[in-house]
N, CA, C and O atoms as a GROMACS GRO file, in nm:
protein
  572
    1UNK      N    1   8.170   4.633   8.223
    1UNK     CA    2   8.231   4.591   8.099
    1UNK      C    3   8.124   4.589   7.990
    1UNK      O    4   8.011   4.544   8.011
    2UNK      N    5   8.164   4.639   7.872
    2UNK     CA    6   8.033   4.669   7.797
    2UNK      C    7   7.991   4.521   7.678
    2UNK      O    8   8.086   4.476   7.614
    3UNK      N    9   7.916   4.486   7.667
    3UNK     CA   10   7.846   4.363   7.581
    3UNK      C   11   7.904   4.319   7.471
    3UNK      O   12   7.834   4.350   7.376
    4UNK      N   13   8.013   4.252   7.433
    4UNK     CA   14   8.058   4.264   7.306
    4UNK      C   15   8.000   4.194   7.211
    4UNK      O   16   8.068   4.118   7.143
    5UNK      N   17   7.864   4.208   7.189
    5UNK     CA   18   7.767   4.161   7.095
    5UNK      C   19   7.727   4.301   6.996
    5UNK      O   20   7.703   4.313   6.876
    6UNK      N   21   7.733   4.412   7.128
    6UNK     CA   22   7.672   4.552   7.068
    6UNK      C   23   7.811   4.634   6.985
    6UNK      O   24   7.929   4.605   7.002
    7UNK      N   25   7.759   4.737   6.899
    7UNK     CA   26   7.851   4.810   6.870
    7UNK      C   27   7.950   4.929   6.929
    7UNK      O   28   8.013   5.018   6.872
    8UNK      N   29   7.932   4.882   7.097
    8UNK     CA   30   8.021   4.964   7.192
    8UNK      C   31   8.146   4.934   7.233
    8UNK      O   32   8.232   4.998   7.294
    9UNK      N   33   8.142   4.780   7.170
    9UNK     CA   34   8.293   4.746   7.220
    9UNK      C   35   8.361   4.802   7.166
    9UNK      O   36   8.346   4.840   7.050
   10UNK      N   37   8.486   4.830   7.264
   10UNK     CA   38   8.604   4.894   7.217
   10UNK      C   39   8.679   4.826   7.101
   10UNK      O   40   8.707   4.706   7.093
   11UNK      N   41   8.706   4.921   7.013
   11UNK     CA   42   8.822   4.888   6.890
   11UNK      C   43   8.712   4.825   6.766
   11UNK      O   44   8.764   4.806   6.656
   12UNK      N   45   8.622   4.806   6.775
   12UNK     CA   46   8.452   4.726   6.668
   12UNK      C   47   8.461   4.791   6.559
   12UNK      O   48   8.458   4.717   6.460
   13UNK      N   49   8.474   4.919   6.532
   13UNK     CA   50   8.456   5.028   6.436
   13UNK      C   51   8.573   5.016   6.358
   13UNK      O   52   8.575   4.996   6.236
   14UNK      N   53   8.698   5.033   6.453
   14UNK     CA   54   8.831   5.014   6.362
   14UNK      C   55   8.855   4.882   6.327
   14UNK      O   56   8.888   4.865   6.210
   15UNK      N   57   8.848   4.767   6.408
   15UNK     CA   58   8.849   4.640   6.312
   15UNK      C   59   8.768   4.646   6.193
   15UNK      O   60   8.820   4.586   6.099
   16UNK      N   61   8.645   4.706   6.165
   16UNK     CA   62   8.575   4.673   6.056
   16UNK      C   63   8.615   4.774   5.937
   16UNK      O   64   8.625   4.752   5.816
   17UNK      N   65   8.634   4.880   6.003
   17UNK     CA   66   8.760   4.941   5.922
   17UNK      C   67   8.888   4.925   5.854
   17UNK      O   68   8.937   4.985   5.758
   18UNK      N   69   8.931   4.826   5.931
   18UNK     CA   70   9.078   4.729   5.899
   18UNK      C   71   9.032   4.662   5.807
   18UNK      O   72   9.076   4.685   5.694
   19UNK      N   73   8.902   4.533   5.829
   19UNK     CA   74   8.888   4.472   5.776
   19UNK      C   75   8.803   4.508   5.612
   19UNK      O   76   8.781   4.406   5.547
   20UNK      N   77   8.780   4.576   5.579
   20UNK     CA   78   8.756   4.694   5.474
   20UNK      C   79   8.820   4.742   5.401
   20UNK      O   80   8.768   4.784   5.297
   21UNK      N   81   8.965   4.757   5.423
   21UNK     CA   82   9.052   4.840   5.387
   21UNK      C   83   9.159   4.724   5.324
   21UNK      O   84   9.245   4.743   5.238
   22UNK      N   85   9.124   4.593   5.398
   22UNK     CA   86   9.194   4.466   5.358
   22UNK      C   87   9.141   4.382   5.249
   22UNK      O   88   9.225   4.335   5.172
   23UNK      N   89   9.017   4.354   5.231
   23UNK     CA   90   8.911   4.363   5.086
   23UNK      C   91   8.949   4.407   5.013
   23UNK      O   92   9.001   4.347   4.919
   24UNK      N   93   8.938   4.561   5.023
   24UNK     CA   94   8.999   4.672   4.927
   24UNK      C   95   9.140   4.611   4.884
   24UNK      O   96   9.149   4.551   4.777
   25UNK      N   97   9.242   4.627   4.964
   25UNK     CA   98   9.341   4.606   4.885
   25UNK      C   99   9.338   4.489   4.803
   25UNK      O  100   9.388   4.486   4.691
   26UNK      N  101   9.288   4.406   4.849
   26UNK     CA  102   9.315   4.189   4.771
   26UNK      C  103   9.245   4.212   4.654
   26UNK      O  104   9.278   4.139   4.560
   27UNK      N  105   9.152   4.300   4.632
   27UNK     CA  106   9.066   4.308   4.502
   27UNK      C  107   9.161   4.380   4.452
   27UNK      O  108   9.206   4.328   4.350
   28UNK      N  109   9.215   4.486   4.481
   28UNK     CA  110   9.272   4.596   4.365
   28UNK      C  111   9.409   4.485   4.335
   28UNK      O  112   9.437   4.458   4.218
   29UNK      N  113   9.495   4.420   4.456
   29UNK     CA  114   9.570   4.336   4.385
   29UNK      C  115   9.544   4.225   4.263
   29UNK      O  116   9.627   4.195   4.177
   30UNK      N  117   9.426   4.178   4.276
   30UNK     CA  118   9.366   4.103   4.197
   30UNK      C  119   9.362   4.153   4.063
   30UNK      O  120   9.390   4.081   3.967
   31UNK      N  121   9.334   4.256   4.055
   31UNK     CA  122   9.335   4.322   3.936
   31UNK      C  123   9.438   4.402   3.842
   31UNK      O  124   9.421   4.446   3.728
   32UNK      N  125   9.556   4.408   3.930
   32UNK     CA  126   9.698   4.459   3.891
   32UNK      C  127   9.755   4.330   3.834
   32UNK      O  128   9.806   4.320   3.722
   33UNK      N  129   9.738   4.221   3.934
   33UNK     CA  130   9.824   4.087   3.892
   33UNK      C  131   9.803   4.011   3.746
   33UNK      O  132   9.735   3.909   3.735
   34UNK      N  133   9.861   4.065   3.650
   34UNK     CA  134   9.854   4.034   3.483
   34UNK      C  135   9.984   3.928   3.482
   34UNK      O  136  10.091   3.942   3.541
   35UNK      N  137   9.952   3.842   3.417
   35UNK     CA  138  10.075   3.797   3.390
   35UNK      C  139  10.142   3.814   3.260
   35UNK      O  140  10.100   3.790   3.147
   36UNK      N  141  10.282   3.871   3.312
   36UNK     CA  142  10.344   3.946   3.192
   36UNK      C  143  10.391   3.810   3.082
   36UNK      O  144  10.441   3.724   3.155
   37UNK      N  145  10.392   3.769   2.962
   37UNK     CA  146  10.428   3.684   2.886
   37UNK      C  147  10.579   3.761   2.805
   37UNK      O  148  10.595   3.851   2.723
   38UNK      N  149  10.658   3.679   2.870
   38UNK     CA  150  10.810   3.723   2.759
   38UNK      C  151  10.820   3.657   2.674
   38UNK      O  152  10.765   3.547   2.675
   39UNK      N  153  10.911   3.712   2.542
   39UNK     CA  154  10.912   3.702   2.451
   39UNK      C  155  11.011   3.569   2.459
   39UNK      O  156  11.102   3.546   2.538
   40UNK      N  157  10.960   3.492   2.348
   40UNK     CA  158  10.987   3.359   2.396
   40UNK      C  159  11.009   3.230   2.268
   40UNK      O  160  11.080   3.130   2.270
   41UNK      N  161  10.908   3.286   2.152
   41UNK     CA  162  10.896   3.245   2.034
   41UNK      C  163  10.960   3.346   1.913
   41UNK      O  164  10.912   3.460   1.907
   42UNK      N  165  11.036   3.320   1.844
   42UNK     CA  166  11.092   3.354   1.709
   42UNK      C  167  11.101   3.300   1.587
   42UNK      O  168  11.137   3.183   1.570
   43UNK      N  169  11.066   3.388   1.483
   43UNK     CA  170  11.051   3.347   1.329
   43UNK      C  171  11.169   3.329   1.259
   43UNK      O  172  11.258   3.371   1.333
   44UNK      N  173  11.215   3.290   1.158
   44UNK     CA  174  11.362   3.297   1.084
   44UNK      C  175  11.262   3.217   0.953
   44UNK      O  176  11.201   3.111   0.966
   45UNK      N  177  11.268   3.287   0.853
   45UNK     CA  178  11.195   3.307   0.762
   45UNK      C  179  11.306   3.247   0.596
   45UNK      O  180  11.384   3.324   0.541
   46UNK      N  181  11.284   3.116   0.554
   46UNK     CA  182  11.372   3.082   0.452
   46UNK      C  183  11.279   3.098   0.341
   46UNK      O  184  11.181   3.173   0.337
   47UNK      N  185  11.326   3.012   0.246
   47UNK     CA  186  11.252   3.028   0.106
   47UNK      C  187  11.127   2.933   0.068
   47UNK      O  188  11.025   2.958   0.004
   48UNK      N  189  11.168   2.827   0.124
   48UNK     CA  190  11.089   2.688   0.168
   48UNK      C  191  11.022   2.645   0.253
   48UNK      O  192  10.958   2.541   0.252
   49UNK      N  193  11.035   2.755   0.368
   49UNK     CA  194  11.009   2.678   0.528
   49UNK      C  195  11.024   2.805   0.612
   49UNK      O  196  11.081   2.911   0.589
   50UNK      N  197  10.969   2.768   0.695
   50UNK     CA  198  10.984   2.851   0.829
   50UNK      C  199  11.044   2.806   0.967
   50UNK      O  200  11.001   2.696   1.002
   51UNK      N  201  11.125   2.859   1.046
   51UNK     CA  202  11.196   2.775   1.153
   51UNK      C  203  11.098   2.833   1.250
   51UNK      O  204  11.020   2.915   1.200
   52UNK      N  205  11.083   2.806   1.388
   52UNK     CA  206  11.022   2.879   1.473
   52UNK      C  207  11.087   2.817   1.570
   52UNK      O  208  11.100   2.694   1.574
   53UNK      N  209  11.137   2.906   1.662
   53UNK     CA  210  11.254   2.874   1.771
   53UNK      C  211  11.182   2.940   1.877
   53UNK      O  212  11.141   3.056   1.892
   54UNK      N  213  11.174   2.792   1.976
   54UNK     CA  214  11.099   2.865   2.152
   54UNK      C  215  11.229   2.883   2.232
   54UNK      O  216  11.317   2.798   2.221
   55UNK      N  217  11.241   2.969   2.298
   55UNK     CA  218  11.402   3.000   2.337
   55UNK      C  219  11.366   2.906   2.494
   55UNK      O  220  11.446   2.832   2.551
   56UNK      N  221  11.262   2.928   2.527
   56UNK     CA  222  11.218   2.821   2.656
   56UNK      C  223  11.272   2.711   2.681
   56UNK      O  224  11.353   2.683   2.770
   57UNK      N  225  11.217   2.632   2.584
   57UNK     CA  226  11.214   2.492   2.572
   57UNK      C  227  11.390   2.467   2.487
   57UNK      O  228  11.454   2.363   2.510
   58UNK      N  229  11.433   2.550   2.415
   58UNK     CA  230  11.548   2.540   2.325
   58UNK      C  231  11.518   2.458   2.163
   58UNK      O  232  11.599   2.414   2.082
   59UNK      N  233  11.395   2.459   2.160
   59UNK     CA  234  11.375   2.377   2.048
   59UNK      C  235  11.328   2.401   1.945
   59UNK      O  236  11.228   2.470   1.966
   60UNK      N  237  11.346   2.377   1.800
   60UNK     CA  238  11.318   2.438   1.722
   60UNK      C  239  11.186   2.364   1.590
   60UNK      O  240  11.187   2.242   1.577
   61UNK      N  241  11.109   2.427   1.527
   61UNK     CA  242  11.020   2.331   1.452
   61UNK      C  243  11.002   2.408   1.330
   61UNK      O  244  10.975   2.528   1.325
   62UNK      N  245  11.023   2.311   1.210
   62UNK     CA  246  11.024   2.353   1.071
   62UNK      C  247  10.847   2.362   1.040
   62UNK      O  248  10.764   2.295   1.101
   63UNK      N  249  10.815   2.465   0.928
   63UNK     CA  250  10.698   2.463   0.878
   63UNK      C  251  10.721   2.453   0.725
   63UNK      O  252  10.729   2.551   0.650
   64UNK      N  253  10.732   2.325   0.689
   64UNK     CA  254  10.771   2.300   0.531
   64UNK      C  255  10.636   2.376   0.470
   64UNK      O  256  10.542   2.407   0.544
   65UNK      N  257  10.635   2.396   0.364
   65UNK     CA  258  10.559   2.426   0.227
   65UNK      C  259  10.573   2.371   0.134
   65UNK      O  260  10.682   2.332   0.093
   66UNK      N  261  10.443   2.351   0.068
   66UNK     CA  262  10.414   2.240  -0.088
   66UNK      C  263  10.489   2.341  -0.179
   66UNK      O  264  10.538   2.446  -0.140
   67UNK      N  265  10.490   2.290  -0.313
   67UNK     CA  266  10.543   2.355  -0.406
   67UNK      C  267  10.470   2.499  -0.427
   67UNK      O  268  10.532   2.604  -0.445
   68UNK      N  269  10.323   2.488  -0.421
   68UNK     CA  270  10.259   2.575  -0.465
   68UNK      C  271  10.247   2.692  -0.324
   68UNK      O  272  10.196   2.803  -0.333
   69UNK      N  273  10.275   2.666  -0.269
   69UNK     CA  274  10.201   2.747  -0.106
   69UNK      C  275  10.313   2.856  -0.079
   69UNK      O  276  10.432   2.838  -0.103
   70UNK      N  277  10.271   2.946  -0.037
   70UNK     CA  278  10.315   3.060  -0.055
   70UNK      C  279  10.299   3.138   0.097
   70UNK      O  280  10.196   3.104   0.156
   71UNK      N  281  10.378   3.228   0.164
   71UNK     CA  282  10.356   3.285   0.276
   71UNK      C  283  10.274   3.420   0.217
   71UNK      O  284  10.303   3.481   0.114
   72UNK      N  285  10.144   3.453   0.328
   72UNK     CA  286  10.122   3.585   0.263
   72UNK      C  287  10.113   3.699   0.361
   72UNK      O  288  10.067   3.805   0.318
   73UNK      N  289  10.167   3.688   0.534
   73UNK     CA  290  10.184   3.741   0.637
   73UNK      C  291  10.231   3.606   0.768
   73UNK      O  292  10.218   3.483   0.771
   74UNK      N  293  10.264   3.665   0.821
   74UNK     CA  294  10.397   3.624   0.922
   74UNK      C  295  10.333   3.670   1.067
   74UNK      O  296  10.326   3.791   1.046
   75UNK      N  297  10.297   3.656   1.164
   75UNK     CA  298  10.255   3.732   1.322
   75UNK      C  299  10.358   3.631   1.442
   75UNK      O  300  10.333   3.522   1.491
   76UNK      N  301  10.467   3.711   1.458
   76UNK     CA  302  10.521   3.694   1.592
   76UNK      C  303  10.494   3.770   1.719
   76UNK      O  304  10.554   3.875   1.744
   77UNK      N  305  10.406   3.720   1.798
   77UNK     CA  306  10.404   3.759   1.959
   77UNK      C  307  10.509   3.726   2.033
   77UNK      O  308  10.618   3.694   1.985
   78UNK      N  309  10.481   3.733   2.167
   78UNK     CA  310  10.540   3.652   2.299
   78UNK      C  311  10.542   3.519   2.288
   78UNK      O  312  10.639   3.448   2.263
   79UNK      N  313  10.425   3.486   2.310
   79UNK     CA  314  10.408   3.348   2.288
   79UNK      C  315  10.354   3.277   2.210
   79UNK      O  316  10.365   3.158   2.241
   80UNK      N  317  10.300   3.294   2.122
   80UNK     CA  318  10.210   3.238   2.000
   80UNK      C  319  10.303   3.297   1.897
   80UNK      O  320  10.383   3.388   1.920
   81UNK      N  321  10.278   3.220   1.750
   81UNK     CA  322  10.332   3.282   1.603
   81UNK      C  323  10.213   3.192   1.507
   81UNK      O  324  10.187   3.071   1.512
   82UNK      N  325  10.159   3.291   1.428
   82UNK     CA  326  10.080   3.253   1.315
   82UNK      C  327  10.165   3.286   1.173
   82UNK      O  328  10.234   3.386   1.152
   83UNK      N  329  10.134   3.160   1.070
   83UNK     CA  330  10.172   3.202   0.936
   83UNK      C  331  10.058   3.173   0.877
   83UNK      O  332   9.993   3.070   0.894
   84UNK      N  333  10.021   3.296   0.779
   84UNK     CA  334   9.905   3.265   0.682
   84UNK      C  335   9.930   3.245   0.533
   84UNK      O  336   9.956   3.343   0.463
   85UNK      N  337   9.924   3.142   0.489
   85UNK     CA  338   9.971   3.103   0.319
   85UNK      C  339   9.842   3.102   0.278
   85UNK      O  340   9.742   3.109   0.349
   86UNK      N  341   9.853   3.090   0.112
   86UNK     CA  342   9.740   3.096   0.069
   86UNK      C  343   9.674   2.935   0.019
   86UNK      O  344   9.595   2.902  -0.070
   87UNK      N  345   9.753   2.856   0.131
   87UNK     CA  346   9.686   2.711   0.107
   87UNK      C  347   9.590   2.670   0.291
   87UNK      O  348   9.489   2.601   0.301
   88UNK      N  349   9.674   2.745   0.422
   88UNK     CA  350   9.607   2.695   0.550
   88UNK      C  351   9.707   2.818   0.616
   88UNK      O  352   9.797   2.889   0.571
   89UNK      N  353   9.633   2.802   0.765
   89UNK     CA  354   9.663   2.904   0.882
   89UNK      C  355   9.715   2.808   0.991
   89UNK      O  356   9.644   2.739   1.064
   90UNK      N  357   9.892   2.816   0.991
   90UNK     CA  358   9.935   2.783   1.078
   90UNK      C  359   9.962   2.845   1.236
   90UNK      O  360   9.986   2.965   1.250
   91UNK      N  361   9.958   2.781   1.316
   91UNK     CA  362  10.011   2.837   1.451
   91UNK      C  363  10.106   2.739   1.573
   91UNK      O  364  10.086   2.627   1.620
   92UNK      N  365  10.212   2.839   1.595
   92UNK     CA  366  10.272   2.720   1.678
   92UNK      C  367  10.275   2.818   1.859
   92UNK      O  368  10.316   2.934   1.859
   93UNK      N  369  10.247   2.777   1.943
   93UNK     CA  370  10.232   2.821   2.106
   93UNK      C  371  10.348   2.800   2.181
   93UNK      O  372  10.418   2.706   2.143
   94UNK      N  373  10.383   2.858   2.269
   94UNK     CA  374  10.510   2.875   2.366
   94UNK      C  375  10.524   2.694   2.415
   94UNK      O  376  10.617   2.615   2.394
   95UNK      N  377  10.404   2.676   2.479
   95UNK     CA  378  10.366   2.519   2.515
   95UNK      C  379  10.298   2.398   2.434
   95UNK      O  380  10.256   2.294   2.485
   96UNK      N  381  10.295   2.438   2.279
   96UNK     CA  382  10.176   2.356   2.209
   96UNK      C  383  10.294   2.278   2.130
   96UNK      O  384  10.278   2.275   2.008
   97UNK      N  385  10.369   2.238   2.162
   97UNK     CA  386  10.439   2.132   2.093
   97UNK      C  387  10.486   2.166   1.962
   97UNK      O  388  10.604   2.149   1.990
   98UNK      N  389  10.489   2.203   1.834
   98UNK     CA  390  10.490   2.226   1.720
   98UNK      C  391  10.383   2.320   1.638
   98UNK      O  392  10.294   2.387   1.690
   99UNK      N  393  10.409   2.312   1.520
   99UNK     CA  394  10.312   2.374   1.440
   99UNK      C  395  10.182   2.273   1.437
   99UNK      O  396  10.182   2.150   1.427
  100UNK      N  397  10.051   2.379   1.449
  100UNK     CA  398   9.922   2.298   1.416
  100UNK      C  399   9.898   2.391   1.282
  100UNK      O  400   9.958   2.496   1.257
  101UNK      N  401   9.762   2.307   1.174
  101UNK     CA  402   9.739   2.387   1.114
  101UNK      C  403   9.586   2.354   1.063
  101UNK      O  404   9.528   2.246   1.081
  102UNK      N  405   9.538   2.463   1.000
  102UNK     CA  406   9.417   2.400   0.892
  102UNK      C  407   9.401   2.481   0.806
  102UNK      O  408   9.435   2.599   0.801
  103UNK      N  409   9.328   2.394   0.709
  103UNK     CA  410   9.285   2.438   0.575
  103UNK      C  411   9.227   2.552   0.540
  103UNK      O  412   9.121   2.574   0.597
  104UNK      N  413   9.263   2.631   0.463
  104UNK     CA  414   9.155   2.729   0.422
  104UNK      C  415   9.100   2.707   0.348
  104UNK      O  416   9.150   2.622   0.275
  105UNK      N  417   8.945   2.765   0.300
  105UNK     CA  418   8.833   2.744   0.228
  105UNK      C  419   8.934   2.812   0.095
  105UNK      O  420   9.040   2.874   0.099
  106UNK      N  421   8.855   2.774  -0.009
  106UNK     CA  422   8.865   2.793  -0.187
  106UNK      C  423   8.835   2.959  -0.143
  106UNK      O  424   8.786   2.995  -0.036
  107UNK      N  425   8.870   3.028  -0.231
  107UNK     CA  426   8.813   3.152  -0.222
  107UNK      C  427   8.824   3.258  -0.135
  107UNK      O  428   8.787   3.372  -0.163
  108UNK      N  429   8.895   3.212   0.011
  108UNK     CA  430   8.887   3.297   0.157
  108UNK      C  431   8.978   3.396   0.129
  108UNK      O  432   9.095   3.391   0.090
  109UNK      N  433   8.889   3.505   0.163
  109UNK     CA  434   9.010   3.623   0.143
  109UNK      C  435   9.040   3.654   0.315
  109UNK      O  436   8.957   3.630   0.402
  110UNK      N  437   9.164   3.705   0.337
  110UNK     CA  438   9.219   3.705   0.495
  110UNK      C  439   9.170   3.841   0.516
  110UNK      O  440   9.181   3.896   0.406
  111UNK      N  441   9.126   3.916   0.593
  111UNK     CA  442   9.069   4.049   0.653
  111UNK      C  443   9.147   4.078   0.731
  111UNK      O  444   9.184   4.192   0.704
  112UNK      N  445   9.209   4.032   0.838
  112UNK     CA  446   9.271   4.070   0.940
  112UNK      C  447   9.342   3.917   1.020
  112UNK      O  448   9.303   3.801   1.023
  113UNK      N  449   9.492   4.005   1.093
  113UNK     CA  450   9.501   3.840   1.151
  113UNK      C  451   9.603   3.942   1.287
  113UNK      O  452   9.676   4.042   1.290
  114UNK      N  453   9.568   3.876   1.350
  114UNK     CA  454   9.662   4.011   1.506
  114UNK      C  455   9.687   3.841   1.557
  114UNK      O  456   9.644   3.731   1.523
  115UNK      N  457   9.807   3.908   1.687
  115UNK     CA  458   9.836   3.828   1.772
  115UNK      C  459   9.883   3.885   1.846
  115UNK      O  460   9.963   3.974   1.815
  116UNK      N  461   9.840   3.845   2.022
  116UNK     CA  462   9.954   3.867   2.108
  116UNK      C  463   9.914   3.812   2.210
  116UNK      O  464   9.793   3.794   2.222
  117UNK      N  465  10.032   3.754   2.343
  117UNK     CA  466  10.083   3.693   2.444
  117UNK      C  467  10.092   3.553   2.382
  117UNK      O  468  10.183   3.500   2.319
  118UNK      N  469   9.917   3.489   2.437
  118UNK     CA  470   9.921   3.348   2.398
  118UNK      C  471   9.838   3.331   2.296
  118UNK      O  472   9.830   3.218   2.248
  119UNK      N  473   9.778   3.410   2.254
  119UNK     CA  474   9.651   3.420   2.140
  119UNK      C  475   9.664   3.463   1.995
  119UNK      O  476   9.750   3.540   1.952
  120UNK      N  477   9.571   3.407   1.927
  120UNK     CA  478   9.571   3.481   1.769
  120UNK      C  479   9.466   3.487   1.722
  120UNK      O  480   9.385   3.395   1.730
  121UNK      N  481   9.445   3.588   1.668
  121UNK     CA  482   9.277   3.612   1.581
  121UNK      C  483   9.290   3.586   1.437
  121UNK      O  484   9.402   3.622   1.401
  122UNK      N  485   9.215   3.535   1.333
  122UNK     CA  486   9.257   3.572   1.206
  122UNK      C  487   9.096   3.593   1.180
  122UNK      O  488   9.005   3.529   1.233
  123UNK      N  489   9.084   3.693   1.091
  123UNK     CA  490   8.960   3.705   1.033
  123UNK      C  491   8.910   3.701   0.877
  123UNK      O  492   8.952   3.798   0.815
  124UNK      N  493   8.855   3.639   0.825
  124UNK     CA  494   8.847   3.657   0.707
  124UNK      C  495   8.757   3.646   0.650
  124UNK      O  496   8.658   3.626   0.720
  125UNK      N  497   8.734   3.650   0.505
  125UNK     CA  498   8.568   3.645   0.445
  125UNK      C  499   8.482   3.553   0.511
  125UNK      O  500   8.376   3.591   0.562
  126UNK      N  501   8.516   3.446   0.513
  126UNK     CA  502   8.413   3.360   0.536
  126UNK      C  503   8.392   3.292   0.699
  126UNK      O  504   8.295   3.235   0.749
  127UNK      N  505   8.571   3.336   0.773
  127UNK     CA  506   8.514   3.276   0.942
  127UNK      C  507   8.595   3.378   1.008
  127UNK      O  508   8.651   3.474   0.957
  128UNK      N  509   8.593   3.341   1.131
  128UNK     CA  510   8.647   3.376   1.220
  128UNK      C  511   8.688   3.279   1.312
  128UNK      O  512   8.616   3.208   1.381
  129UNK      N  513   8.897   3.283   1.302
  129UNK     CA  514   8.960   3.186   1.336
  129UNK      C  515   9.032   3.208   1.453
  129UNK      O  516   9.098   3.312   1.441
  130UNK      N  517   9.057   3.122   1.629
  130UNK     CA  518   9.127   3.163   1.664
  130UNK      C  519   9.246   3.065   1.731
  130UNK      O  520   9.199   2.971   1.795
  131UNK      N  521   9.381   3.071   1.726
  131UNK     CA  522   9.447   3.012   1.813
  131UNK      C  523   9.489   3.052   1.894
  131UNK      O  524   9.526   3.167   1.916
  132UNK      N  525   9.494   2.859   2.025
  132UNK     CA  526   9.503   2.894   2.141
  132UNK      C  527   9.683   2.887   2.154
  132UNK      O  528   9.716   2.778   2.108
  133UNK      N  529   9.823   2.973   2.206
  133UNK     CA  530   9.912   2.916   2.176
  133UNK      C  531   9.948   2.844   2.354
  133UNK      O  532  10.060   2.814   2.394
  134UNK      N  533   9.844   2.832   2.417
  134UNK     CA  534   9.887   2.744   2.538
  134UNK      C  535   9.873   2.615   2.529
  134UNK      O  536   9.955   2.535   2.574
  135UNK      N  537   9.744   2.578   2.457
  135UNK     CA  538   9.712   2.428   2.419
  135UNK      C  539   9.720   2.369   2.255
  135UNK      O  540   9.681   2.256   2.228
  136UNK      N  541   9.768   2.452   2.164
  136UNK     CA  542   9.808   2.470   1.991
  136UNK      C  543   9.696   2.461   1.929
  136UNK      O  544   9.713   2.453   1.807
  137UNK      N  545   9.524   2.458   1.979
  137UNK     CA  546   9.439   2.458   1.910
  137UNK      C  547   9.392   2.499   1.834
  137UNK      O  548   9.468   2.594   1.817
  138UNK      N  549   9.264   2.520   1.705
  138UNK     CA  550   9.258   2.648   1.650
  138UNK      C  551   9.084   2.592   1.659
  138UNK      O  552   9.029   2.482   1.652
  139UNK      N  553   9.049   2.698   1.674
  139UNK     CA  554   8.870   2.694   1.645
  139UNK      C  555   8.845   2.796   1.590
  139UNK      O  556   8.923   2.892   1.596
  140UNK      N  557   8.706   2.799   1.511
  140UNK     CA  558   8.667   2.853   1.422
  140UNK      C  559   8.537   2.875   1.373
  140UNK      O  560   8.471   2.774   1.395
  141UNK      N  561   8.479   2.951   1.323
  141UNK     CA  562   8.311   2.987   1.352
  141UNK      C  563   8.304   3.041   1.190
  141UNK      O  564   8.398   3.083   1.122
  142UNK      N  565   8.143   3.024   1.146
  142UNK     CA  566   8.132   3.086   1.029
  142UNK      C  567   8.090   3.233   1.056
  142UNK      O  568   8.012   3.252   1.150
  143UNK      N  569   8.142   3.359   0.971
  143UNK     CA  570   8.093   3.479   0.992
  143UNK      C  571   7.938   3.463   0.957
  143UNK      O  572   7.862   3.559   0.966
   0.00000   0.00000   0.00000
């Protein structure tokens, strides 16, 4: 009977082969497994306000505006929605409870603002802004 310490035992080569081929697959699954985010958040756009309806939860949250404040782009994803006025940068998340928002600087001109799944970028003269729409946060860095 041959030593099954050495590499003569029978079937040694193809188990490690098996077991190789089973690695292989759990990694490549690992890397297929995205999680798809459905569409989930919607805009409805009035004169005064903004509604934003999570079809999830069934609930809906107003984004009033001052007299002076003005919408100057709109970003609906999956799960996140940003509005950019020319007074602050709102965002409301699939899970973040309502609208969060903050201030914009005197002067900030907007460069760019994308969104999609749970995330939002806004970029502009003076930072670089982003919200989270899983936890409604927004952070922000000087360019």
């Amino acid at each position: 009977m041959p030593d099954c310490r050495t590499s003569g035992w029978p079937g040694t080569s193809l188990l490690r082969k098996l077991a190789a081929c089973g690695l292989l697959l759990l990694g490549m699954s690992a890397v297929v497994a995205e999680e798809v985010v459905e569409k989930s958040l919607y805009l409805v756009v009035e004169d005064d306000r903004i509604i934003a309806s999570n079809v999830q939860t069934g609930q809906f949250f107003d984004l009033d505006f001052s007299a002076k404040e003005k919408v100057q782009r709109q970003i609906a994803a999956n799960g996140v929605a940003i509005v950019v006025t020319n007074q602050r940068f709102a965002g409301i998340g699939v899970f973040s409870g309502g609208w969060k928002s903050i201030r914009r600087i005197a002067g900030e001109t907007v460069t760019s603002a994308e969104a999609q799944d749970y995330s939002a970028l806004v970029v502009t003269s003076d930072r670089v802004l982003a919200f989270n729409g899983r936890t409604g946060t927004w952070s922000d860095r000087k360019r």
